[in-house]
C-alpha positions in Angstrom: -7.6 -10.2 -14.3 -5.5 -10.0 -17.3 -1.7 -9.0 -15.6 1.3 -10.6 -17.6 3.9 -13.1 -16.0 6.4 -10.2 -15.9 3.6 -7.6 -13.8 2.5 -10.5 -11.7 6.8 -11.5 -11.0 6.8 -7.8 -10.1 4.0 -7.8 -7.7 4.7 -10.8 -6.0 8.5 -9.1 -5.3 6.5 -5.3 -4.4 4.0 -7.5 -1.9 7.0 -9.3 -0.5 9.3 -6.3 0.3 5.9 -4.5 1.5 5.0 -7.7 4.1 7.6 -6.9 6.7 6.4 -4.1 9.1 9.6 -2.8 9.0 10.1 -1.7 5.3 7.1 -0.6 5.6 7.6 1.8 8.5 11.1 2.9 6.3 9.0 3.6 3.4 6.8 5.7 5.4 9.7 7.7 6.9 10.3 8.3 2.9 7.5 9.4 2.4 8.6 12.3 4.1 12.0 13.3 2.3 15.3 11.6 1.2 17.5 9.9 4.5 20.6 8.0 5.4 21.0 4.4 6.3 21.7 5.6 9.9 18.8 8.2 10.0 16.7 5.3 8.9 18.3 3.0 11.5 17.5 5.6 14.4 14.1 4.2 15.6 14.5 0.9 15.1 16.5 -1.6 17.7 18.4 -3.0 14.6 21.8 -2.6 13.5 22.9 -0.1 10.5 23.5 -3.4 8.3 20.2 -4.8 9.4 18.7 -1.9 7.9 20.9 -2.1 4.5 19.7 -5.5 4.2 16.0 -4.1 4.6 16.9 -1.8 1.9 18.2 -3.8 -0.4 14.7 -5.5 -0.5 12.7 -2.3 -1.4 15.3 -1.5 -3.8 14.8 -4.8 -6.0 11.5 -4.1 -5.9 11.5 -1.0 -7.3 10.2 0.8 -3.9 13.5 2.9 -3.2 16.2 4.3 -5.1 19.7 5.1 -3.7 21.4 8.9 -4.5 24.8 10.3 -4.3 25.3 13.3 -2.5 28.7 13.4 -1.9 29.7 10.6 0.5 26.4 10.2 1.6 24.0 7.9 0.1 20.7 9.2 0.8 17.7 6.1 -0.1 14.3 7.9 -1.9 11.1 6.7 -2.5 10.5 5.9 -5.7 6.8 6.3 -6.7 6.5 3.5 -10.0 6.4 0.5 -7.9 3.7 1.6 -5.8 1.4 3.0 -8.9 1.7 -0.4 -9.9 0.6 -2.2 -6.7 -2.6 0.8 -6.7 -3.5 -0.1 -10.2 -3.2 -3.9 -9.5 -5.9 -2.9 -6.5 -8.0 -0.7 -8.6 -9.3 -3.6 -10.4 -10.6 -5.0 -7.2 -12.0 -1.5 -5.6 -14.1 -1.1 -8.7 -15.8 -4.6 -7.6 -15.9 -3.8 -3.7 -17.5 -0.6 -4.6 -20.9 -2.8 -6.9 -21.1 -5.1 -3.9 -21.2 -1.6 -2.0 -23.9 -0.6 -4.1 -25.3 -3.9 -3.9 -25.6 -3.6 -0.3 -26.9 -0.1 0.3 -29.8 -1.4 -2.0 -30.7 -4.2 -0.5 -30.6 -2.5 2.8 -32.5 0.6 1.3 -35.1 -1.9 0.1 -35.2 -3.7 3.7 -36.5 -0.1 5.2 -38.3 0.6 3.1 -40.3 -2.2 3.6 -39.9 -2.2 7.6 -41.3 1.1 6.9 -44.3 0.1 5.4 -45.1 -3.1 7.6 -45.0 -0.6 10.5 -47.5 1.6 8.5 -47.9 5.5 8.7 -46.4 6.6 11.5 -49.1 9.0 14.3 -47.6 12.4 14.9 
């Protein structure tokens, strides 16, 4: 569907970093404001290294970006990454939706005629 050796590289490293349930639960936790490596670490049963290793991952794919605020070094979600994995998807939505269309046709058509074996109905 037409995506360059460099876009599909950078896919396969965004669908990589976005397979573990755990980046993906950090990514949500993003999604709510900038955090530390041990606010991130809080609700999982991992080490604070564990989770810098996690990190790492969504930052060579693109998915996080790392700040300085004095001696903190609050992780952010970075929003390019994931526009690229949507419009990779949006090429396949636009087909689910004509076989959706497809569908409620045929299934129109199959009441229509269920309908009219039936005949009128008596009131």
């Amino acid at each position: 569907m037409g995506y360059s050796t460099t876009k599909s590289r950078k896919l396969d490293i965004t669908f990589a970093a976005l397979a573990d349930p755990t980046r993906r639960a950090i990514l949500g936790r993003l999604a709510h404001g900038d955090a530390s490596v041990n606010d991130l670490a809080q609700p999982f049963r991992m080490s604070q290294p564990a989770v810098s290793k996690h990190l790492k991952v969504l930052e060579r794919a693109g998915l996080v970006s790392r700040g300085f605020d004095a001696q903190r070094r609050p992780r952010r979600i970075e929003g390019a990454a994931l526009a690229e994995v949507n419009d990779w998807l949006q090429q396949y939505r636009k087909v689910w939706e004509r076989n959706f269309a497809r569908l409620d046709n045929v299934l129109e058509a199959m009441k229509t005629e269920a309908k009219r074996k039936r005949g009128p109905s008596k009131r």
